[in-house]
N, C-alpha and C positions, 0 to 999 in steps of 0.2 A: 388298704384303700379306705376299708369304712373307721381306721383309725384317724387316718390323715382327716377326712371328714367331720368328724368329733373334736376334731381341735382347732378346725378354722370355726367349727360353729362355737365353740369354746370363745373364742377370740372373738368372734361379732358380738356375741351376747356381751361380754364385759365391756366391749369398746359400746355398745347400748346402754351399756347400765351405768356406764362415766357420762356420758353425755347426758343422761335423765336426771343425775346427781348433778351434773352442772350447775342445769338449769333449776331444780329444787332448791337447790344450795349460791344462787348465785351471789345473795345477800349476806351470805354468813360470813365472818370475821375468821379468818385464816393465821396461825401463828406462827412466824419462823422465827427461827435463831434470833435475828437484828431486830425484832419487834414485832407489832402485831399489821398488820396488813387490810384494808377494809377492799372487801371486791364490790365492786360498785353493781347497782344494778343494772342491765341491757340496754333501757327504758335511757338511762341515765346518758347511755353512752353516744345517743345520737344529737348531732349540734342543734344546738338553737335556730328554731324557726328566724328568718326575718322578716323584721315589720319595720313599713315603711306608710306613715301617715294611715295607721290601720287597714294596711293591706299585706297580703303576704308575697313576697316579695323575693322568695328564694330559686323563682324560675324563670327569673329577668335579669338583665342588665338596668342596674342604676346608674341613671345620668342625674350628674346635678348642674347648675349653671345659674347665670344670669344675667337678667333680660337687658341687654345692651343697648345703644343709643340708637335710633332709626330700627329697632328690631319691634318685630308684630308678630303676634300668635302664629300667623301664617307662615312667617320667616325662620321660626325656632322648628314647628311639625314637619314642614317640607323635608328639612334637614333629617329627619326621622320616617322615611317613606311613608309620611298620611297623604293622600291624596287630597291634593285642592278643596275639589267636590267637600270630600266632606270635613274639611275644615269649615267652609262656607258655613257647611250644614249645623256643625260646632256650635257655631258663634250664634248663630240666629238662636239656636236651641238652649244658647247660653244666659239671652238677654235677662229673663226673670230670675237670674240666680245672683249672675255676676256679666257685665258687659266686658267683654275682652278687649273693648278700646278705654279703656282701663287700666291698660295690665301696664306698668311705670317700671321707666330705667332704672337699674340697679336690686329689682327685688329680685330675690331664691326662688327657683322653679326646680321641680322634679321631673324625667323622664324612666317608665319604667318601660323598657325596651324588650320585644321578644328576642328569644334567643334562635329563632328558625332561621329560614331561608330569609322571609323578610322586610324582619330587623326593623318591625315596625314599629313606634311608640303605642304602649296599649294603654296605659295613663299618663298623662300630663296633670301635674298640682302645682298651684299655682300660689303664694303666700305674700299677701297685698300686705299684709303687718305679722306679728311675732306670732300674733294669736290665731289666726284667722287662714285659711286653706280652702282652694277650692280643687275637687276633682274631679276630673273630666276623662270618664271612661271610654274609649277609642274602638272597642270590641263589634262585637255582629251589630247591638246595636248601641245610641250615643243615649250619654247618661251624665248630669252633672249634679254636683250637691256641693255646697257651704259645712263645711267643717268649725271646729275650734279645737286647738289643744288646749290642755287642763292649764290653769291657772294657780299656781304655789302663790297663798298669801302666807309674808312673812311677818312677824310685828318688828321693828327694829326701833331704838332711839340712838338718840342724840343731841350735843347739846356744847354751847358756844359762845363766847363773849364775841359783839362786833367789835373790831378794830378799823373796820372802815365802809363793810356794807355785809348786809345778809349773806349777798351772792358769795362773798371773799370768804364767811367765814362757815359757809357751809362747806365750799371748795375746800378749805384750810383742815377738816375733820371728816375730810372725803364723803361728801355729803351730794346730792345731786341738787344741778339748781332749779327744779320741778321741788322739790319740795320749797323754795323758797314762796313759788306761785301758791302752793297749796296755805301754804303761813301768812301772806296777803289775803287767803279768800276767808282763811280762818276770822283773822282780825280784822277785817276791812271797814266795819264799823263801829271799832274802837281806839284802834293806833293808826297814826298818818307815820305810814314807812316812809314818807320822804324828810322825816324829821329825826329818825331816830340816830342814835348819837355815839359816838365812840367809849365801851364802858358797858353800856346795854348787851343785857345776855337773854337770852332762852336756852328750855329743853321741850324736848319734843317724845312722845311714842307715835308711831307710824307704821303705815301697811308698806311693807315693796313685794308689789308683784315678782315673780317668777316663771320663767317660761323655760323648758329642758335645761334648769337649773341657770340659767342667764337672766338678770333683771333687764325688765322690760319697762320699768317705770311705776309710780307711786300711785299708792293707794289713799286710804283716809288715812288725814291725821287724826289720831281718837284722842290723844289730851296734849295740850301744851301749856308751859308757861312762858309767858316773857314780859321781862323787868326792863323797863321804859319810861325816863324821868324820873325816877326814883320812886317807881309804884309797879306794884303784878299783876300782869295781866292773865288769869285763866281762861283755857279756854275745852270745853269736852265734848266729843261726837255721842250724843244718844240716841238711840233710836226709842220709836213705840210705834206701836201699828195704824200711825196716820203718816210717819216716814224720819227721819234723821236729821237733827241741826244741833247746831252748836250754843250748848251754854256755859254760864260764868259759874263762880265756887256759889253762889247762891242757887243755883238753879233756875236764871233768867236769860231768857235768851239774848246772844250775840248779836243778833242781826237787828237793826233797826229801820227807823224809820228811811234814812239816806246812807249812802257811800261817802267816807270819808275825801277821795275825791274821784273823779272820774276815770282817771288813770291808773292802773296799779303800779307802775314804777317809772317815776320822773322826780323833775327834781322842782319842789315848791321856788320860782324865779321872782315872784310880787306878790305881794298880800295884798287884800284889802286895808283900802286906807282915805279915809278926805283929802290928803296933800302928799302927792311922789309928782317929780319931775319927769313927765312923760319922753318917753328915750327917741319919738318920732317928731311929735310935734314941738319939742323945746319949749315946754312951757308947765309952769306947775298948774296940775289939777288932782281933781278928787279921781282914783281909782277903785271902782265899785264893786270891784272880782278880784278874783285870785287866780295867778296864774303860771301851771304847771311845762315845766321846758321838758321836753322828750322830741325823739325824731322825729322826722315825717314819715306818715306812715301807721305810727303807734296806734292803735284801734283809741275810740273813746266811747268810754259806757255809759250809761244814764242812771246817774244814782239813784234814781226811786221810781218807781211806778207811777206809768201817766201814757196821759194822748200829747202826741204833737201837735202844737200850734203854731208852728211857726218851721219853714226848711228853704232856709233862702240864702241869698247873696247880697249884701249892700256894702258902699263904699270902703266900712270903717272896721264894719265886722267880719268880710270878706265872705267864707261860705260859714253858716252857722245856722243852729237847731234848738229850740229854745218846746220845751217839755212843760204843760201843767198838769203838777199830780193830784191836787184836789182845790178845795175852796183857800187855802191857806200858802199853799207853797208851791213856784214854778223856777221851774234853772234853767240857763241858758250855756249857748258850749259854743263858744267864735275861734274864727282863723283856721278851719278845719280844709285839710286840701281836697277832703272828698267827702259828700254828704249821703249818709246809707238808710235815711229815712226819709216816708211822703206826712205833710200832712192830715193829719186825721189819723193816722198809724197810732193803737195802740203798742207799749213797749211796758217791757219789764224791767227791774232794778237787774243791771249788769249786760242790756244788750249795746249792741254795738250802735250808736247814733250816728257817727264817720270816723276819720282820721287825722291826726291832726297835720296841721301844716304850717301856713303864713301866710294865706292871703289877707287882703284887706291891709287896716293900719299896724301892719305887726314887721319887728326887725331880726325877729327868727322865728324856727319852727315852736310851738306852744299851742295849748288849750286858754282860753280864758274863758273861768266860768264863774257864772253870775248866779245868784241865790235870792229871789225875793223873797218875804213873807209878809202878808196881810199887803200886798203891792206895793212893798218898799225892798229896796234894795238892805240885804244885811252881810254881814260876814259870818261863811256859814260854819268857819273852824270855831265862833263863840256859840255855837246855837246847842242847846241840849235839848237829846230828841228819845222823846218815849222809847224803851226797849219793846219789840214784839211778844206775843205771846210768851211766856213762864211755862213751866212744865207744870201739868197735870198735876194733883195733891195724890191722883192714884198713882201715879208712878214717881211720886218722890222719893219712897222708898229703897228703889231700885236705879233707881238715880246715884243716890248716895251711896250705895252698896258699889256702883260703878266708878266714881268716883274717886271712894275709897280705895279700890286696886290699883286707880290710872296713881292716884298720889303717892302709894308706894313704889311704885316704876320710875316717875319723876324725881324724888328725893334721891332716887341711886346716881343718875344721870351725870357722869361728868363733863365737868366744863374743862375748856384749856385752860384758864385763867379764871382762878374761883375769887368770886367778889365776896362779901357776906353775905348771905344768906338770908331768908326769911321762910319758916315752914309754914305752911299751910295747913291748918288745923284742916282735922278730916273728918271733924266731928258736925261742920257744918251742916 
């Protein structure tokens, strides 16, 4: 008996001492015959938490979906046993975060659903754009907050001869047509994009946003070039600690005193001129504006800063906004189908004045805009207008060091169709 005894205690102690080795040994590198074998850690061996909009998320059911046509916060919860009540409750509690009469057909929502009897929704998230998340805690008690997912910038270029317009041939090099807008804001006081010409190329360096690895749309363009009537245009995003704009290979800024025209993309239909044969009244006269054909509808901007004096309607000019920016220079915007300012309103270079249309003496939709100066009518594509503010001499330095990098990035950039070239000393 007290043998038998001895040899089960025998046996427990070893079947004790394999299992303390185990665990001592759980990391150690093991060798057999066919190779060597790695024993993973314990730790190792349990799955991956889930996370869901930085919650953990492994004690629920995930509902995904979205928000349908005639469908309301109320309509998605109910479906998820929240009671009414405190949906109601929700919403009111919602208003200074995010107004849930808001929440728009087609965007992604999350439900993370208990797994009990029930089967209640215990958060709801809501994502009004790529970036942006709002969660709405459903528990003992109601809790909301505004999120963001992180933001991936990436630098990308690119680069393209037009064969027939920006858009074409940014599409053509699978390009998005947001960076074409961004290339108009860049240049928009030094090339009329409605002139440029089959032959004309640029290259570009630029930001694309990223959101869970899917581009969500463009960032700054930080340098470009584009070759335009047989001249280069540069252009570079710098920043200093009064804020970020764009300058030329001298170190002067882009931006001037007006917008080249009111519209960022249409098509120049009449220049100014003493004598065109007017297309309404059949008769030749002097035309004192220039005027841009786009739909109706197309926002119109105010090239330069100024107080409105003038937002009316008359026979000829239909509805039209006429802007003085100082003692020297006032412009006028006719034919517009909708006018989105009052007199006395001041406005900044690039806000919205209205929309263009046709009212008045006009035989389609267009802008007609007039440019005085010194209270004479001019044409305002002959007019050369001071550049803004230059960079700092203290930060020319770094300027040029910036510069310097974007121009080695540029010179790589291929084109579909390479024209000759010209380099850009960088010594500037």
């Amino acid at each position: 008996m007290k043998k038998k005894f001895r040899i089960i205690s025998r046996i427990l102690t070893l079947l004790l001492a394999i299992t303390v080795a185990l665990f001592i040994y759980q990391s150690r590198t093991v060798d057999f015959e066919e190779g060597t074998v790695e024993i993973a850690p314990l730790d190792t061996l349990q799955p991956e938490p889930i996370i869901e909009f930085g919650l953990l998320a492994d004690s629920f059911d995930i509902v995904r979906g979205e928000v349908q046509r005639n469908e309301f916060l109320s309509n998605i919860l109910l479906k998820y046993n929240v009671p009414y009540v405190e949906i109601d409750a929700l919403a009111k509690a919602s208003r200074e975060v995010f107004d849930v009469r808001k929440i728009a057909v087609g965007k992604p929502y999350t439900i993370l659903q208990r797994r009990d009897s029930s089967a209640k929704a215990e958060y709801f998230i809501y994502q009004p754009n790529a970036i942006d998340y709002v969660i709405y805690h459903l528990g003992d008690s109601i809790s909301i907050k505004m999120e963001q997912k992180p933001v991936e910038i990436v630098e990308k270029t690119m680069g393209g001869v037009i064969n027939s317009s920006l858009y074409e041939s940014l599409q053509e090099n699978g390009g998005s047509p947001s960076l074409a807008i961004e290339l108009a804001e860049v240049y928009a006081w030094s090339i009329d994009f409605y002139r440029i010409q089959k032959g004309d190329y640029f290259k570009v360096v630029y930001e694309e946003k990223m959101v869970d690895g899917e581009v969500i749309g463009i960032g700054k363009v930080k340098a470009a070039q584009f070759h335009h009537f047989n001249d280069d245009f540069y252009g570079y995003f710098f920043e200093t600690e009064d804020g970020g704009d764009y300058y030329d290979e001298n170190a002067k800024s882009l931006r001037k005193a007006f917008l080249k025209s009111p519209l960022k993309f249409s098509r120049l239909s009449s220049r100014y001129t003493q004598r065109r044969f007017h297309p309404v009244q059949k008769r030749w006269k002097a035309h004192l504006g220039t005027d841009y054909a786009a739909p109706t509808g197309t926002p119109i901007m105010s090239t330069g800063t100024g107080v409105v004096i003038e937002s009316a309607y008359s026979r000829f000019n239909g509805n039209y906004v006429k802007v003085k920016h100082n003692s020297v220079y006032t412009t006028q915007y006719l034919h517009m189908s909708k006018r989105n300012v009052k007199v006395g309103q001041r406005v900044r270079q690039g806000d919205i004045l209205g929309y263009v249309g046709s009212t008045g003496l006009a035989t389609g939709p267009h802008v007609c805009y007039r440019f005085w100066k010194n209270g004479k009518q001019v044409d305002h594509l002959a007019e050369k207008f001071p550049p803004a503010k230059p960079i700092e001499e203290s930060h020319k330095a770094a300027f040029l060091a910036f510069q310097t990098a974007m121009n080695a990035k540029l010179v790589k950039v291929q084109l579909n169709k390479k024209p000759k070239l010209e380099q850009l000393s960088a010594s500037k």
